[in-house]
N, C-alpha and C positions, 0 to 999 in steps of 0.2 A: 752664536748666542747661547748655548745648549753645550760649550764646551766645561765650563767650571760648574757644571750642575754634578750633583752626587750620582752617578751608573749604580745602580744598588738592585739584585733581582727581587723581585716579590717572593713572597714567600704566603700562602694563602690569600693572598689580599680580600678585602672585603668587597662586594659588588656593589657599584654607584650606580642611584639612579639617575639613569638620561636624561636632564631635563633641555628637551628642545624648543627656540621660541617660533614661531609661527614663519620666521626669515629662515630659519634652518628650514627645516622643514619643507619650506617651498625650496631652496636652495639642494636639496637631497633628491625632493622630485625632480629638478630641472636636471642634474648628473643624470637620474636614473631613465628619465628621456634621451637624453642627447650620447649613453651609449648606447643606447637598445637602437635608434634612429644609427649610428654609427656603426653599429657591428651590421645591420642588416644592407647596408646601404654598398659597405664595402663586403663583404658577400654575395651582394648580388650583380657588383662590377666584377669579379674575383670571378664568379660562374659564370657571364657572360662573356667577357674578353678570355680567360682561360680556356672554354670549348666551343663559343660559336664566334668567334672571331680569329681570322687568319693571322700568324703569327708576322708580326713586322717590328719597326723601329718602334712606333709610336705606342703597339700593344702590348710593350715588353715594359717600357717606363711607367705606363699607366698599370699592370700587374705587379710591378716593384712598388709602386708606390701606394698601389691597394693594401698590401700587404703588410705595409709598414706602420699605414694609416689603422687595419683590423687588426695588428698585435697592442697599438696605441688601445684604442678604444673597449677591447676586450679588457685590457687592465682596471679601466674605468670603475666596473662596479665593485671593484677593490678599494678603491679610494672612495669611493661613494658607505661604504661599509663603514670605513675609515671614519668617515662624519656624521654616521648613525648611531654609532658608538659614542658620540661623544670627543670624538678628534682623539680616538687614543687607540694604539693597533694591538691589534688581539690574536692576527693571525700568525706571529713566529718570529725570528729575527731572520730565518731563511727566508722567507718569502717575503721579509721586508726589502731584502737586498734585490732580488729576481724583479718584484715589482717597479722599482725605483730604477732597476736597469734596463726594465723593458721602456721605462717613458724616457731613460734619456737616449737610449736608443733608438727609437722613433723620430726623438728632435734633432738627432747625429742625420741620419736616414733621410729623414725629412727636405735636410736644407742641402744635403749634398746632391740629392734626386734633382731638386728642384732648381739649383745651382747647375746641372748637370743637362734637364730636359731644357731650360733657356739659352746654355749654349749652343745645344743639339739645332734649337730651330734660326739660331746666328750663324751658323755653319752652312745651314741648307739655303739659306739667303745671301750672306756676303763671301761664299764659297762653296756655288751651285755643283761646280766640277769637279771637284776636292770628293762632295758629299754625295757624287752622283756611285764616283770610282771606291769609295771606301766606306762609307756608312751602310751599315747591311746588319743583319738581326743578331749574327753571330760577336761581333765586336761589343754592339751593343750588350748583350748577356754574359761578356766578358767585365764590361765595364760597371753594371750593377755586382757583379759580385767582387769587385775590387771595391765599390762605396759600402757594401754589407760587412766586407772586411775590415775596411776603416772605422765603420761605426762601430762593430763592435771591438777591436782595440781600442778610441777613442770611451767605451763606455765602461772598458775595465776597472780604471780608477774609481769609479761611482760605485762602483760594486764593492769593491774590496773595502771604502771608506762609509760606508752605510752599514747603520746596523738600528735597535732597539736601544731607548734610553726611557728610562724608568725615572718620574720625575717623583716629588716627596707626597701628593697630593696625590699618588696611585694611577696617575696617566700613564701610558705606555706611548713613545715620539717613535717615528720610525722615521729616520733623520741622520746626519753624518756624528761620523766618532773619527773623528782623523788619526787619533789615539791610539786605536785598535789594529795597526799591522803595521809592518816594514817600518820598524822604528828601527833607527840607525846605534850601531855595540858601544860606542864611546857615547863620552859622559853630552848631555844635550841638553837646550833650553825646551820642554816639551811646548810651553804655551806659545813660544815662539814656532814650534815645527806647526802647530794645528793654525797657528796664523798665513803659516808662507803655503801651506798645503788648501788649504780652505780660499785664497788670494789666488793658487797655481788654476786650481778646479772652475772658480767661476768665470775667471780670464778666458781660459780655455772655452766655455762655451761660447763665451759672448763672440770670441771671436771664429771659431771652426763650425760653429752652428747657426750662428747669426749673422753677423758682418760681413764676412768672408763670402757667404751664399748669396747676400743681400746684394753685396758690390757685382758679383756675376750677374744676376738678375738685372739689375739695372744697366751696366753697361753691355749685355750682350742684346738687351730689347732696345737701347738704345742707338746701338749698330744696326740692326734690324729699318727701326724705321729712317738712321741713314740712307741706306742702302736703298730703300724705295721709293724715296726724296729723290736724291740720287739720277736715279731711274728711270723715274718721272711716273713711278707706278702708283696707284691710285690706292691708301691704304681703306680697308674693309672698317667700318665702324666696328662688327665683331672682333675681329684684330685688336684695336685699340681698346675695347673694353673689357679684355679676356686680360692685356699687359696690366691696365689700371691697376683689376680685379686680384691677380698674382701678388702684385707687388705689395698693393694696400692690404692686402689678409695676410700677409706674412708677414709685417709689421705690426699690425694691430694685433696678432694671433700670440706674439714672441717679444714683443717691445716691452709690453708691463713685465713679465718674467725675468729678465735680464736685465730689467732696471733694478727690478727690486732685489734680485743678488746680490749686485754690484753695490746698491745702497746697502744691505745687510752686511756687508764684506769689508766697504769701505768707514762707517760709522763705529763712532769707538764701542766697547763691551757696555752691556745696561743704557745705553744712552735713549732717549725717548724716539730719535728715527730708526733704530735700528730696532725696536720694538714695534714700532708701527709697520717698518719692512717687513717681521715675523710674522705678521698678521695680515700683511695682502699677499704674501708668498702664495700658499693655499688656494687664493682666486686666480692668480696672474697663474698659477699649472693649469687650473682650469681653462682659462681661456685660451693655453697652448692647446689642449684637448680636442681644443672647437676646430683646430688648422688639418687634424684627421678625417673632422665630417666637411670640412668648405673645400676642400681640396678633389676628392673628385665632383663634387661640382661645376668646379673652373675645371678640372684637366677632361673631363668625359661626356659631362650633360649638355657642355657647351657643344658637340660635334654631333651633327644631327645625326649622319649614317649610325653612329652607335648610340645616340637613341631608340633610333627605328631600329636597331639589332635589339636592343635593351625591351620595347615594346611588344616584337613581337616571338622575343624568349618567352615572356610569362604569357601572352598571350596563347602561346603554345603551352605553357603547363597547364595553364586556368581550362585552355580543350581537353586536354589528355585529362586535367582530374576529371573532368566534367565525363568524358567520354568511358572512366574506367566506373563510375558513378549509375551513370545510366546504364552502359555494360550491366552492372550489377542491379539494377532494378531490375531492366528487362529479363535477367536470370531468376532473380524474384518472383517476379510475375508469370514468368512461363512455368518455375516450379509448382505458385500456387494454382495454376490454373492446370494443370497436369493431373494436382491432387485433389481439385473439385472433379475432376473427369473422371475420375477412376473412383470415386466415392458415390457419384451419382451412378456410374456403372454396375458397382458393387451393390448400389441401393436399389438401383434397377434388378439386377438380377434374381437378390431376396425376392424383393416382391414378387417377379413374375413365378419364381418356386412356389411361394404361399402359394399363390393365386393357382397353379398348377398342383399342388396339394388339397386346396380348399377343394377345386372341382373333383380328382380324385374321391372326394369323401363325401360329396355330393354324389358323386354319380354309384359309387358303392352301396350308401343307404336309398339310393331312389332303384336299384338292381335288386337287392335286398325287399323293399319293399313290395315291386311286382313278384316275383316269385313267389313272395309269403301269400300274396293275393288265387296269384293262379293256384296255388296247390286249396 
């Protein structure tokens, strides 16, 4: 939509003032909760699965996907910046591109993880034997760093095609410039290359980030609960509410997103859907956001053993402060009580010299006095 707009730098520009209405505003606050609750939340999965949890299959996809989820979320108060400003970016054209590539990266990350750990537990069910002889922590951390590779190949293009666009009205967009690199030597239709290139880019998520993940999801839990039908094994209400739970937040998380792309993409230049799409874009990133903080909820809160690991880590720091705390009072107190001891010792011993002086001088003028008598 931002292709036939004038790219023009500023040159001093004059400073607007912010006027934000009571929906911003609350809108700013709720980003600036939901990454601070986001960044702590997956640091404090990232600390406990990282050193007090033994290394296996399940604690190596749940640290990949920590990871992916705290780079997502840490970007956060970036874009939260972003709309305190006034929806206009201030901090660079570099750091427009690094930000923009860290969240499509997350949502490459994301759906491939998750694509990835729904097979893993379709393996371990309709190919106990297969996954008894070959599934083991070492492959597994093979296989995350083949999805971290793909994500970020997959997130190249985003980068390269992002940049700063300077609108007439003194905003700054941090947004695509399809324009701006590997234009081809011979003579070329440009508004046509930003159209096939802008149509290559959002196809591609929809389908290597969303669809693609989605279809795994669903038919590998699908397998799954064949397989215990099958069986005649009795499925876990937890089971079944953990598949719901996956499936339902990863659509509702990435559905507005990729609709409204696809609507921006496909609607002709200036048309009134494709302005409407420009304007729920912004929300539907947002609500991809949310898929960084619901996500270990479903993959870690739901497992009680690391709960109760998760409990009683901080309940072990909350001792240790407490215990380095009172450590230091009792230092405290035994200092100060050491220095009334020596001060009252100190005040004792004055006194008892007066008092050893005083008589001294008493018994001098009462020696003094007999003498002067007898003589």
């Amino acid at each position: 939509i931002y292709e036939n707009l004038p790219i023009r730098p500023l040159i001093n520009p004059s400073p607007q003032k912010v006027n934000l209405s009571s929906l911003n505003i609350f809108t700013i606050s709720l980003h600036g909760l939901v990454s601070s609750i986001g960044i702590i939340e997956n640091l404090l999965i990232l600390g406990v699965v990282g050193f007090h949890v033994r290394r296996s299959v399940i604690s190596i996809w749940i640290l990949n996907l920590a990871a992916s989820d705290l780079l997502a979320t840490s970007s956060l108060p970036f874009f939260t910046l972003y709309m305190a400003r006034g929806n206009t970016w201030t901090l660079g054209p570099t750091f427009c591109r690094i930000h923009s590539a860290i969240f499509f990266l997350n949502m490459f990350v994301s759906g491939f993880l998750l694509a990835v750990i729904s097979l893993d537990r379709c393996l371990v069910v309709v190919r106990p034997v297969w996954a008894q002889n070959n599934r083991n922590p070492e492959l597994v951390k093979k296989i995350c760093g083949g999805i971290w590779a793909l994500a970020v190949l997959c997130t190249i293009p985003f980068y390269i095609y992002r940049g700063t666009i300077h609108l007439p009205n003194g905003k700054i967009l941090c947004y695509y410039d399809y324009a701006r690199a590997l234009l081809p030597s011979e003579p070329f239709d440009l508004k046509a290359l930003c159209k096939h290139r802008k149509e290559g880019l959002a196809f591609m998520k929809l389908f290597l980030a969303f669809l693609i993940p989605l279809l795994i999801i669903i038919i590998s839990y699908s397998a799954v609960n064949a397989t215990l039908v099958r069986r005649g094994y009795q499925r876990s209400f937890r089971f079944v509410r953990l598949v719901v739970a996956v499936v339902v937040t990863f659509v509702l998380c990435w559905a507005p997103y990729h609709f409204f792309i696809i609507m921006e993409v496909m609607a002709p230049n200036g048309s009134p859907l494709q302005k409407h799409a420009s304007k729920a874009l912004p929300i539907s990133a947002t609500i991809g956001f949310l898929n960084s903080i619901i996500n270990p909820i479903l993959y870690v809160f739901s497992c009680p053993d690391l709960c109760k690991k998760i409990r009683h880590s901080l309940g072990a720091v909350m001792e240790s402060v407490l215990a380095e705390d009172l450590m230091e009072l009792a230092r405290r107190r035994s200092t100060a009580r050491s220095s009334i001891s020596t001060s009252d010792f100190l005040m004792k011993h004055r006194n008892s010299n007066a008092t050893v002086c005083l008589k001294t001088d008493e018994q001098d003028k009462a020696e003094s006095t007999a003498n002067s008598t007898q003589q």
